[in-house]
C-alpha positions in Angstrom: 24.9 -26.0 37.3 25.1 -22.4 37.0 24.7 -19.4 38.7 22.2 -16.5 37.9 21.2 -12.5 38.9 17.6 -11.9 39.2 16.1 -7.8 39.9 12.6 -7.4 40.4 11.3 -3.8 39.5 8.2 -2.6 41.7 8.3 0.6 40.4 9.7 0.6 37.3 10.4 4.6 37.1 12.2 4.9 40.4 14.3 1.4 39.8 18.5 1.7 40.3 18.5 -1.5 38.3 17.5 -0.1 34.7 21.0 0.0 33.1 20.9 -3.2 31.3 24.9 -3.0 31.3 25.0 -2.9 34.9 23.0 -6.1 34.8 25.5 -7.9 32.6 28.1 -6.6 35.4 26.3 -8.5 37.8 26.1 -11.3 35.6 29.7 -11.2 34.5 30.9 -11.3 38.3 30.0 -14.8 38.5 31.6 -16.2 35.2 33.4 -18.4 37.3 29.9 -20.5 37.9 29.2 -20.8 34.4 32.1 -19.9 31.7 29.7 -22.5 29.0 26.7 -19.9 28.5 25.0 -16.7 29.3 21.6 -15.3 28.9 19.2 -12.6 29.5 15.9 -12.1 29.7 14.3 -8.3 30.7 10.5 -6.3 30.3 9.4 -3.9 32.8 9.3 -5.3 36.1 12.2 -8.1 35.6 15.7 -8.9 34.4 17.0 -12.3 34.7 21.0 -13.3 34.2 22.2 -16.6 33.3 25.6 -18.6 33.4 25.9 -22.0 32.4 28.1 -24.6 33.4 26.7 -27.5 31.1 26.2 -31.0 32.1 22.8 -32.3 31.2 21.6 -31.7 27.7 24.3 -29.2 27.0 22.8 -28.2 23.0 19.6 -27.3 24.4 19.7 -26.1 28.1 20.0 -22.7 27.5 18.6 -20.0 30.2 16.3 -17.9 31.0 13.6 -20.7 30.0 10.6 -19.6 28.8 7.3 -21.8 28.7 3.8 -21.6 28.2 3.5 -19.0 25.0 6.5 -17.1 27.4 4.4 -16.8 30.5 7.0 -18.0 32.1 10.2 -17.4 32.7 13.1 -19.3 35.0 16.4 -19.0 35.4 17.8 -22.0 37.6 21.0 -22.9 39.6 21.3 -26.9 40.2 20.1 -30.7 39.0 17.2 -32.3 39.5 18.3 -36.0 40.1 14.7 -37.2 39.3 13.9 -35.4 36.3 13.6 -38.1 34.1 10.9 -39.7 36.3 9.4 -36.2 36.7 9.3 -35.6 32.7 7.4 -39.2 32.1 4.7 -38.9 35.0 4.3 -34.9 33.1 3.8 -36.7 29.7 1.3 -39.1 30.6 -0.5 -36.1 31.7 -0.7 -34.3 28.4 3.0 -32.6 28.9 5.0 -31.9 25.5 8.8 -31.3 25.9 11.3 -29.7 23.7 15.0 -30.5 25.3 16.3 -33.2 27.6 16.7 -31.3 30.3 15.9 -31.1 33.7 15.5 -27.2 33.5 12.1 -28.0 31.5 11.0 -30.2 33.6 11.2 -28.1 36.6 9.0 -24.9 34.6 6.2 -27.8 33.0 6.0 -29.2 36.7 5.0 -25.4 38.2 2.7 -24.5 35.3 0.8 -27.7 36.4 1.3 -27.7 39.9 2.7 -24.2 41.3 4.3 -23.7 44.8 3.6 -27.7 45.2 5.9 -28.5 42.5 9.0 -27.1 44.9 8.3 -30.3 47.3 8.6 -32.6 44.5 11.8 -31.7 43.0 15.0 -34.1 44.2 18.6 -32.2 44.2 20.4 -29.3 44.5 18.7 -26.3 43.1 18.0 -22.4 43.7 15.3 -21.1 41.0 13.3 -18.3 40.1 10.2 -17.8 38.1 8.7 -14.6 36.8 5.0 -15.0 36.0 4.4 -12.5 33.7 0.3 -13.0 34.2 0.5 -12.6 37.2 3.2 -10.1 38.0 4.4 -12.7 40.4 8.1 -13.5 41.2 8.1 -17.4 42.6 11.6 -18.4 43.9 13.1 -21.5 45.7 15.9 -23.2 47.9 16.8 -26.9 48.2 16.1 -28.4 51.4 19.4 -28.6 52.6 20.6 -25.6 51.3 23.5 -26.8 49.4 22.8 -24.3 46.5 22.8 -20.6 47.6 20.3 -18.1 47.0 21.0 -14.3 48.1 18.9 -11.3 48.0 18.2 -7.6 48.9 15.2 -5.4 49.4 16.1 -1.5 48.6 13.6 0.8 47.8 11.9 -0.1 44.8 14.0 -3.5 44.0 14.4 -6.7 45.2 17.9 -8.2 43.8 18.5 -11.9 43.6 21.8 -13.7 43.2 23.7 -17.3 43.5 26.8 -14.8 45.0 26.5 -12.2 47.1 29.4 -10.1 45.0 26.4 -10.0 42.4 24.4 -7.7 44.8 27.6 -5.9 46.5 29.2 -5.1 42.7 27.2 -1.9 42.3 27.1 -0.8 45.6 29.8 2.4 46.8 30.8 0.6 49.9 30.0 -2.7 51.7 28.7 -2.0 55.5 28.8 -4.3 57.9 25.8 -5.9 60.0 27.3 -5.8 63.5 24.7 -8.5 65.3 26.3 -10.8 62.2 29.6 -10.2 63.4 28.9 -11.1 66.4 27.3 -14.4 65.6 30.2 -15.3 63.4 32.6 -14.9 66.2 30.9 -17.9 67.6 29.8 -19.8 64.9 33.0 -18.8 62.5 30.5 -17.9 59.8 27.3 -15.8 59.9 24.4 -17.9 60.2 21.7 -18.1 58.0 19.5 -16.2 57.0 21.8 -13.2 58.0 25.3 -12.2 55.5 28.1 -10.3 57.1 26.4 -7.3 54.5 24.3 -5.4 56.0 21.0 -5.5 54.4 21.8 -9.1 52.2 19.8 -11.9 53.3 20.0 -15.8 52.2 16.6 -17.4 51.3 16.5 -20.4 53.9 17.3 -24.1 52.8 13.3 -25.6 52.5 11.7 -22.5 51.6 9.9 -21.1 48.8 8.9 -17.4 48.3 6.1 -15.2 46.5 6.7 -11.8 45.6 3.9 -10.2 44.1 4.2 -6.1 42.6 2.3 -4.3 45.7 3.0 -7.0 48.6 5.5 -8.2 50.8 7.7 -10.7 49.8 6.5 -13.7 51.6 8.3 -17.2 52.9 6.6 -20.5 53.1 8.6 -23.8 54.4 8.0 -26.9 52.2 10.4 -29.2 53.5 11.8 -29.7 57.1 14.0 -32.2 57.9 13.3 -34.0 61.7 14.0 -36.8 62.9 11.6 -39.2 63.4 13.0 -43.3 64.8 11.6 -46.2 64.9 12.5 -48.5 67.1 11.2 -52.1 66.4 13.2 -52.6 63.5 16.6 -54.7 63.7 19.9 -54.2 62.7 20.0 -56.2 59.5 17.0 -54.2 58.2 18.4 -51.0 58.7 21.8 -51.9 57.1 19.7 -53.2 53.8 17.5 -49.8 53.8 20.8 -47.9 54.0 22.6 -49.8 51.1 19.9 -49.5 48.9 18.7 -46.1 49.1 22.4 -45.1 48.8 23.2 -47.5 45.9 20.2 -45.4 44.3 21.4 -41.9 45.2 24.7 -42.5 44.0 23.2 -43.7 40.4 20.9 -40.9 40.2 23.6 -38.9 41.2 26.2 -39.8 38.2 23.6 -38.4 35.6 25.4 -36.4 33.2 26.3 -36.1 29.9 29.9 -34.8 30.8 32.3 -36.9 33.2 32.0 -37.2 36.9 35.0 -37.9 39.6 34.9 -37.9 43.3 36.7 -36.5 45.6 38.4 -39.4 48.2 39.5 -38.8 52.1 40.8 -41.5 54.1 37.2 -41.6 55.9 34.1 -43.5 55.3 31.4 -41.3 53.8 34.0 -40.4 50.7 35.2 -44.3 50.3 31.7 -45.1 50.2 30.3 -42.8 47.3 33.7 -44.0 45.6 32.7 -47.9 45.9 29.3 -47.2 44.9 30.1 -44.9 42.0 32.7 -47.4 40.6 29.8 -49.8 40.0 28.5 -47.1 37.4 31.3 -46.1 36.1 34.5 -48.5 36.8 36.8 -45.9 35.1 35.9 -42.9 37.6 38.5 -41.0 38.9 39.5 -39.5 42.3 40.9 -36.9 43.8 42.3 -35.9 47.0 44.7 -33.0 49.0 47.1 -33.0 52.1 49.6 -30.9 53.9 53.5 -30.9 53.9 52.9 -31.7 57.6 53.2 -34.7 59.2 50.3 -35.7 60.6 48.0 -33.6 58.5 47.5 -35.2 55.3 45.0 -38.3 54.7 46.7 -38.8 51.2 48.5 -42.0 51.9 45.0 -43.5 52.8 42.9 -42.2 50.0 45.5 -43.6 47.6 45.3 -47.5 49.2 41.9 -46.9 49.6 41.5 -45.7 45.6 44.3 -48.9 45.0 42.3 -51.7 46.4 39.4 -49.9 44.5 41.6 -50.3 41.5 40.6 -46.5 40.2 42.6 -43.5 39.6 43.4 -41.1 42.5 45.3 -37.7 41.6 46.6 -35.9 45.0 47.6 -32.4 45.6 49.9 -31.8 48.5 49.7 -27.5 50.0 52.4 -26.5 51.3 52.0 -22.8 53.9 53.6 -20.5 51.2 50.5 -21.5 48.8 48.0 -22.0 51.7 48.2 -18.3 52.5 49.1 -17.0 49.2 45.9 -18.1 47.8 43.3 -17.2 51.2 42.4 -13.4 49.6 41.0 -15.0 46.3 39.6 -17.6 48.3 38.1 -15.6 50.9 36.5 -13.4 47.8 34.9 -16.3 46.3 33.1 -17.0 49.7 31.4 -13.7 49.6 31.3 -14.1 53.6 34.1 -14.7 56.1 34.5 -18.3 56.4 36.7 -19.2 59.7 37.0 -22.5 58.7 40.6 -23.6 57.6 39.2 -26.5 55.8 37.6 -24.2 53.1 41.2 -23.4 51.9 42.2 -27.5 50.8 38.7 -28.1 49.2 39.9 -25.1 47.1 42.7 -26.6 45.9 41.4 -30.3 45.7 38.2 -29.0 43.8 41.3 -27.4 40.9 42.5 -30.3 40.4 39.8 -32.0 40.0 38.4 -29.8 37.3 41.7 -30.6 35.0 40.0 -33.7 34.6 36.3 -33.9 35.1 33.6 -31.3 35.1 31.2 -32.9 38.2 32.9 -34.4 41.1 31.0 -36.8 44.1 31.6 -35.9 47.5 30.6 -37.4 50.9 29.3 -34.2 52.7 26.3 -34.5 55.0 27.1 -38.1 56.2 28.0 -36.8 59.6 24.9 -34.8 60.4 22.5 -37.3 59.4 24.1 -40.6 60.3 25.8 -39.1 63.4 29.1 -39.1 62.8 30.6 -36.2 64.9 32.6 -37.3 68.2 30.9 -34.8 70.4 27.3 -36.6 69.7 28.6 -39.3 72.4 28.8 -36.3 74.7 25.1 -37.1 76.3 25.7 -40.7 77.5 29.3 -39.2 78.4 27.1 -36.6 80.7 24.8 -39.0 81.4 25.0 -39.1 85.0 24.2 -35.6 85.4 20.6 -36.2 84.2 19.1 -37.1 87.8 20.9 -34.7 89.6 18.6 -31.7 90.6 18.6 -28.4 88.5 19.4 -26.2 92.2 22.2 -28.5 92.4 23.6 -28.0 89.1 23.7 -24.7 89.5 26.1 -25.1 92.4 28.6 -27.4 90.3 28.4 -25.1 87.4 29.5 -22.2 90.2 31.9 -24.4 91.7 33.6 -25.2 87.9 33.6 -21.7 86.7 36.1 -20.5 89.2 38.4 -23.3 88.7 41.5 -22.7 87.1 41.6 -22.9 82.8 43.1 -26.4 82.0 42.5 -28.2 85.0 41.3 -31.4 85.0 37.5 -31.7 84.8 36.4 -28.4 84.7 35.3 -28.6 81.1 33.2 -32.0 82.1 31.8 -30.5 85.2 31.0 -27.3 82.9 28.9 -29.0 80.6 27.5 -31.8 82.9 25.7 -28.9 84.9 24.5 -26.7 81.8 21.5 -27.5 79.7 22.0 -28.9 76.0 20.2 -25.8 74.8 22.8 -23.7 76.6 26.2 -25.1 75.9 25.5 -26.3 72.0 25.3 -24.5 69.3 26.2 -26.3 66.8 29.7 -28.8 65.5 32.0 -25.5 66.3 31.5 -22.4 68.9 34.8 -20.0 68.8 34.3 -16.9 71.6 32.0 -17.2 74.7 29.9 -14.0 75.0 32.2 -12.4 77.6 34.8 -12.6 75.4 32.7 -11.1 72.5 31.7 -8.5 74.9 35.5 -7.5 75.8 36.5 -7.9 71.6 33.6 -6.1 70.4 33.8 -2.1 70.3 29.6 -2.2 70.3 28.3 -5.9 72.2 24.4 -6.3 72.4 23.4 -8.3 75.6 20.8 -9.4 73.6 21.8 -11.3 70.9 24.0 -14.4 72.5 24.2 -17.3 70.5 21.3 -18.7 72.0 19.0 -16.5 70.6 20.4 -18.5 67.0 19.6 -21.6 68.5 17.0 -21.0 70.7 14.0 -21.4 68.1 15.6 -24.7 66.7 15.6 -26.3 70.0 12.0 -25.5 70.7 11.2 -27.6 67.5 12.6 -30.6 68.9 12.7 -30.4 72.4 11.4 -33.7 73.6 13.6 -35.7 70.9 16.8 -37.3 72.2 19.5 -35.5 72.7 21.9 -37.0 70.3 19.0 -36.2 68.0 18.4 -32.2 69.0 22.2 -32.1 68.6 21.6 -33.4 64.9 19.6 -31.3 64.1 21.2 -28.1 65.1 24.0 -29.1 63.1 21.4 -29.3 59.9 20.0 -25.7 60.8 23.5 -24.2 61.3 27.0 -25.7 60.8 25.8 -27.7 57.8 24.4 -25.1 55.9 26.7 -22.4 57.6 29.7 -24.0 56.8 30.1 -27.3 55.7 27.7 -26.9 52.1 28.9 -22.9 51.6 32.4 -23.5 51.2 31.7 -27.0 49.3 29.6 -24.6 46.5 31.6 -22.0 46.6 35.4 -24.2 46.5 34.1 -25.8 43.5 32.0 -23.4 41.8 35.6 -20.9 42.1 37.0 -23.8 39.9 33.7 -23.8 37.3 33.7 -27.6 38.9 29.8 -29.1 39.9 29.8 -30.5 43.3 27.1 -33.4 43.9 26.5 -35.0 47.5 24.6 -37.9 47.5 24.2 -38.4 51.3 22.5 -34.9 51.1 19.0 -36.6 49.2 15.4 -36.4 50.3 15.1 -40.6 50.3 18.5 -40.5 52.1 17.3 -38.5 54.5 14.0 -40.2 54.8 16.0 -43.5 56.1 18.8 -41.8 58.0 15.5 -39.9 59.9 14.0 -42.9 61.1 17.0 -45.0 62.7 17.3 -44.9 66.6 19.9 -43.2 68.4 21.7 -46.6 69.9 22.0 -47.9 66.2 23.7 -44.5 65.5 26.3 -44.3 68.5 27.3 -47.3 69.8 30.2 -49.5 70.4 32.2 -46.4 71.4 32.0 -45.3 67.9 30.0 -42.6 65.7 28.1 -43.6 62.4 28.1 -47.4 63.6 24.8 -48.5 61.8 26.7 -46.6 58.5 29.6 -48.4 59.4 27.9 -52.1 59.4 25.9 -51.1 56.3 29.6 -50.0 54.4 31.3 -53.7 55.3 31.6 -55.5 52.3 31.1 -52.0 49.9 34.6 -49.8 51.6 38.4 -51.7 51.8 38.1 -52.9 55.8 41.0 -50.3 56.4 38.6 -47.7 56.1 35.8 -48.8 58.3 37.3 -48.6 62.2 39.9 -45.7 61.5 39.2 -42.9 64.1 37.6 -39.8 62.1 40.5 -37.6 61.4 38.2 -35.0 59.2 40.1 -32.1 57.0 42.9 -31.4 59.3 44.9 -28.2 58.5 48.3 -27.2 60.8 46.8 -24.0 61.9 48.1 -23.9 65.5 51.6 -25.1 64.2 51.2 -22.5 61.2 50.3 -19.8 63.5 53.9 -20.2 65.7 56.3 -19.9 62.9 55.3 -19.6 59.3 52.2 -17.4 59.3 53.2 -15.3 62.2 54.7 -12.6 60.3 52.1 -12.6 57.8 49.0 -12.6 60.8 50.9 -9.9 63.1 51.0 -7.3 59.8 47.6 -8.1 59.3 46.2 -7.2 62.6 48.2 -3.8 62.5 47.3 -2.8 58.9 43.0 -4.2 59.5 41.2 -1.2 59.5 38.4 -3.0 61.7 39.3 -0.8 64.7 36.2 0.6 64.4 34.8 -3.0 65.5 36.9 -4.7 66.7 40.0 -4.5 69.8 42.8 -5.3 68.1 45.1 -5.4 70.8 43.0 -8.0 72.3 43.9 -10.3 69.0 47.4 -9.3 68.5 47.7 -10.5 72.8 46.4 -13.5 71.9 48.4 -14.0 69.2 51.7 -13.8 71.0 49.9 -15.8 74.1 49.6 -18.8 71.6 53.3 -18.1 70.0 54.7 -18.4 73.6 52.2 -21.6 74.2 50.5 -20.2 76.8 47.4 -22.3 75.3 46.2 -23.3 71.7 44.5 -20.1 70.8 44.3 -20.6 66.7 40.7 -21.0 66.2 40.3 -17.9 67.8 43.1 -15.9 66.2 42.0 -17.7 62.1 38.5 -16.7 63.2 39.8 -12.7 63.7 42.2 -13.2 61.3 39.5 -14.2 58.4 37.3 -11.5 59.3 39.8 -8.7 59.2 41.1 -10.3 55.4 37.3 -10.5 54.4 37.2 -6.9 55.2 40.3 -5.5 53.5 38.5 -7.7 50.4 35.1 -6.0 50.3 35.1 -3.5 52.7 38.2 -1.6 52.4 38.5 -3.2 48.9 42.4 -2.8 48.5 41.9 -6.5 46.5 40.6 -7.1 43.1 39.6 -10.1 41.8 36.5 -9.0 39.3 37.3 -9.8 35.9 34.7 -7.9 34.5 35.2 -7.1 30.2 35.5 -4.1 28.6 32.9 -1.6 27.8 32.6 -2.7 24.1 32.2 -6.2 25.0 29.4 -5.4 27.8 27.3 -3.1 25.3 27.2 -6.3 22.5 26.0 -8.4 25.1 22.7 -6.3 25.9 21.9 -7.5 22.4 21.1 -10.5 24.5 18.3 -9.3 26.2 14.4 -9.9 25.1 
């Protein structure tokens, strides 16, 4: 686990990345990912930064990696859960090795088999590799995205980094990319492969990329996850295929030569990497966070859960004061606007975790492949809409439009008339386009939410709904939210996050099991749930999912009012953004005229995301002193 820089020179001569101490800047910007180690590697045409956070072969794992006589060179941000496998299939092929490690492994698999070798690799990973032969930059992202990979074309460079801030550190100001802004008021974050930064792009999850001197930089997919059920298998075979590949991820997941905890909700997908992990290591320790709220704290469950586990759990309880006292460094470690509360408790759940172990297990992904989100039962909820003709859904959506906000079955009547591919966009959607329109200083007609979406659902249109709806939840909230603030929560604590639902073999059973197995019996998840009965404490198993709740709509009303009212009149966003628009809705919901926080926390994180990089009156960059920067560039080959 680490987190590197990368700058590729086409023209050396006319290059702004030549200063080799603005290099260790960027490097030292992201300390936070890797406080263990640092490294550099630089000739002509490339620079590579390294920082370590060492887990697997910690003596000997030391980056930029260079192989082949130094034809190669990598630097690498991840684990490869099936290294070891990897390493003995290289060796009875002629491969030597030098270390343990899985960073090795990964360079002695290219040299042999190149672009192909990306498809092969199971975990968490974003890499690059220079090919000095060839004058060829290679580069790759796992295929669910849960490690980051940013970068920037400019001229004569193209900059690569695990954080965004690498990129942005060097730059005068930030500027913002208006069509992002307005996706994000929708989605609550900007989705991929667009940043809130103008000009700063994502590499997408899946994808590996060649960037050759003279040519364009050029994308290739090597992984896609669809869905794919069969139907003629029965219920106790699919239970069986789902213990087993997950008793094996788990394992391969709790490789490491340095301790590994989990974190522990009161829900099923945590409680089950918990059971399964204790069978590896019976001492492992858990962790968990809640609110000083009734109501909004799973604490109480994690800890009978962790008792009739009989391991450790250590909780953490936030209390408002805290919650909003620590949102600025928060929202700079995200490097993007994040409108989702829940970022804020993984935060502090992932530092107290990290006074105890340096890799934790957590249950992300669970929902999106198993279907375990509440509004998948929305189809057979709507499924009396299905025969009723298009001409005539028209008329109801008409009809429900003009009814009055609140009344009883509009919203059904809403969404019964409008096509799937209209209505969904994903697990969250904050502003409608009008309202966009009205908030916005400069709207574009043509890029609606839809246009995010649209291409996604055109990939699976004839699967089953439940399944389309999986999927765009894979493409968007999942990557968009869900695995961004779960790297960047734990990698702001120097803390390795490991999800063992998000594996290729996982996914490779959770793709083939038929909708009914998925939602039925008026529950999400069920096939997961029959699979988990014997492995999870019963208590866990038929408790309504509560997910990460946070008292946002109570917060809103009395303790963060003052703070969010001097925040709207101090933003400078007026240039984007109508602010009396947001401070009206903020008194609306203080006066319960309707629950308007989503909306408001959505404005609200925005306008604190730019004071933090845009009008930069925050500063979190612990960068060293001159001295100490000019001894590092001794590091540099």
């Amino acid at each position: 686990m680490c987190g590197f820089i990368g700058v590729l020179r086409t023209e050396p001569e006319k290059s702004k990345y030549q200063s080799q101490s603005d290099l260790v800047k960027m490097n030292q910007v992201i300390t936070h990912r890797g406080p263990d180690d640092e490294g550099y590697y630089t000739d002509d045409h490339v620079s590579l930064g390294f920082r370590r956070l060492s887990i697997i072969d910690i003596e000997s794992g030391h980056q930029p990696y260079h192989y082949e006589n130094e034809r190669y060179w990598m630097v690498f941000n991840g684990e490869i859960y099936n290294y070891v496998e990897l390493r003995e299939q290289l060796k009875k092929q002629g491969k030597t090795f030098q270390t343990e490690s899985d960073t090795e492994v990964i360079i002695a698999l290219f040299s042999e088999k190149g672009v192909d070798s990306f498809a092969d690799l199971r975990g968490m990973f974003s890499i690059l590799i220079w090919d000095k032969h060839e004058d060829t930059l290679f580069g790759a992202r796992d295929p669910f995205g849960i490690k980051p990979l940013y970068y920037k074309e400019k001229d004569h460079d193209v900059i690569f980094a695990s954080e965004k801030k690498s990129i942005t550190l060097l730059q005068e100001f930030e500027e913002v990319d208006p069509i992002a802004l307005q996706h994000y008021l929708s989605f609550q974050y900007s989705p991929e492969p667009m940043t809130l930064t103008d000009g700063i792009k994502k590499v997408e999850p899946g994808h590996y990329f060649v960037k050759e001197l003279n040519r364009p930089l050029q994308f290739h997919r090597y992984f896609h996850a669809t869905f794919n059920p069969i139907l003629n298998t029965d219920e106790k075979e699919w239970t069986k295929r789902i213990q087993d590949v997950l008793i094996d991820s788990v394992n391969v997941h709790m490789r490491s030569d340095v301790p590994v905890g989990s974190f522990l909700s009161g829900g099923i997908d945590s409680s089950i990497i918990v059971s399964l992990a204790k069978r590896v290591n019976p001492n492992i320790k858990t962790f968990s966070v809640g609110f000083e709220r009734d109501g909004y704290s799973e604490v109480d469950v994690a800890k009978e859960t962790a008792n009739k586990l009989n391991v450790d759990n250590y909780s953490y309880m936030i209390s408002a004061k805290e919650y909003i006292q620590k949102l600025p460094k928060i929202m700079f470690h995200m490097d993007d606007p994040l409108a989702d509360p829940a970022c804020v408790p993984l935060y502090f759940v992932a530092r107290e975790a990290r006074k105890h172990v340096t890799v934790v297990l957590s249950g992300e992904g669970a929902d999106e492949l198993f279907g375990g989100y509440n509004i998948y039962r929305e189809p057979e909820a709507l499924r009396m809409f299905q025969p009723v003709p298009t001409s005539l859904k028209k008329m109801i959506n008409k009809v429900a439009t003009v009814l009055p906000e609140g009344m009883k079955g509009k919203s059904f009547l809403e969404r019964g008339s409008t096509a799937l591919s209209e209505r969904y966009i994903g697990n969250a959607k904050m502003f409608e386009e009008k309202e966009k329109e009205n908030l916005l200083q400069t709207y574009d007609p043509k890029e609606t939410y839809q246009q995010i979406t649209k291409p996604f659902y055109q990939n699976v249109r004839s699967d089953h709904p439940v399944n389309q709806m999986q999927y765009i939840d894979i493409q968007t909230w999942l990557r968009g939210d869900i695995l961004l603030k779960a790297d960047k929560m734990t990698m702001a604590n120097a803390l390795e996050l490991r999800v063992p639902f998000l594996d290729k073999e996982v996914f490779k059973v959770a793709s083939e099991i038929p909708v009914h197995e998925k939602i039925a019996n008026g529950t999400t998840k069920s096939i997961l749930r029959k699979a988990a009965r014997g492995i999870v404490p019963d208590h866990v198993l038929d408790r309504k999912k509560l997910g990460f709740p946070v008292p946002i709509r109570h917060w809103l009303r009395n303790e963060l009012y003052d703070w969010a009212k001097q925040l709207i009149h101090v933003s400078e966003t007026d240039y984007l953004i109508d602010k009396k628009i947001v401070a009206d809705l903020l008194e609306a919901h203080v006066q319960k005229k309707g629950d308007y926080s989503r909306k408001i926390w959505t404005v609200l994180v925005f306008m604190l995301w730019h004071q933090i990089f845009v009008e930069r009156i925050y500063s979190f960059e612990e960068l060293q002193m001159e001295d100490e920067i000019e001894s590092k560039i001794a590091a540099f080959r």
